[in-house]
N, C-alpha and C positions, 0 to 999 in steps of 0.2 A: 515524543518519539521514544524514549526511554521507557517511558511506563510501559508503555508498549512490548518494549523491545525485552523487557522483564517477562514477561509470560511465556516469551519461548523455552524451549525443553533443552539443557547442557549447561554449563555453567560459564565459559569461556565467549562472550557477547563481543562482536563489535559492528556498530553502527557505523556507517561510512558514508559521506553525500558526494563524493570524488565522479561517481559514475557518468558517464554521460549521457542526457536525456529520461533519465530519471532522479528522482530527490534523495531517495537514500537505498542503503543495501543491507541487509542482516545477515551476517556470517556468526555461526555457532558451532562450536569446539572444528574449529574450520571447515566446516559445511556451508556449500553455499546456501542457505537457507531461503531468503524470500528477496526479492527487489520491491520498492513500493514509491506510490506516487500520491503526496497528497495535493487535496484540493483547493486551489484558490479562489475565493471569490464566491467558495460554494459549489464549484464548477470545477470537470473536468474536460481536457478537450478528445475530442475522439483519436485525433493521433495521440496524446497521451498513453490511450487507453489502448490503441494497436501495439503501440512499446513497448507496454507493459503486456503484453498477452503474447508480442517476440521474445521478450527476453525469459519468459517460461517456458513459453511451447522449444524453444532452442533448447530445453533441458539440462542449462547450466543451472539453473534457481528454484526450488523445490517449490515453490510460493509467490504471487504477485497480488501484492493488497494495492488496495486504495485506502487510505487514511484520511480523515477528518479532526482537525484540531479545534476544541474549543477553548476558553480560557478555564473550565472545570473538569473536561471529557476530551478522551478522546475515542473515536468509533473508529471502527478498521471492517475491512470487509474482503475476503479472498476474490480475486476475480474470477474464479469458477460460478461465486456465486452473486455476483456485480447483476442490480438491476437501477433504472431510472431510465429519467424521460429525455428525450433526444431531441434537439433545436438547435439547427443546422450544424455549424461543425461543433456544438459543446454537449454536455453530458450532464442533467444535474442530478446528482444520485439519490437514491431511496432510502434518506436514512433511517427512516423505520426499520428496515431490515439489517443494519448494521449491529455488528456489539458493540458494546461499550465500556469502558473502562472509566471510574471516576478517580479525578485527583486527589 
């Protein structure tokens, strides 16, 4: 999450998981920057993915990623541009399309 949370633009980071209903929060030089939700199991669930696309479109949070962790990478991806395949209420996302970041 860090690594991650290193690319963002200001210098003053905090990463927060207090939220509720989502896993963490990115506030930069106190800007509410982005809300993000990663994925378990590979999978995201579609209410997940409603959350996260309220707590943007509400226009407190300038950004809603979805995140994928691996034990070497991690891939991030803005939900404007969130694609994968859908099976019943979960999400499994297209990580081809994600960045990535190596550790």
């Amino acid at each position: 999450m860090h690594s991650w949370a290193k690319k963002a633009p200001g210098t003053k980071k905090e990463v927060d998981g207090d939220q509720p209903n989502i896993d963490y929060t990115l506030v930069v030089d106190g800007i509410k920057l982005a809300v993000v939700i990663t994925t378990k199991q590979d999978i995201i669930t579609a209410r997940e993915l409603a959350i996260l696309d309220n707590y943007k479109s509400g226009g407190i949070w300038k950004f809603a990623y979805v995140i994928h962790i691996t034990p070497d990478k991690v891939y991030y991806q803005e939900i404007a541009d969130f694609s994968g395949n859908v099976k019943g209420n979960t999400i499994t996302p297209d990580f081809n399309s994600f960045k990535c970041i190596q550790e």
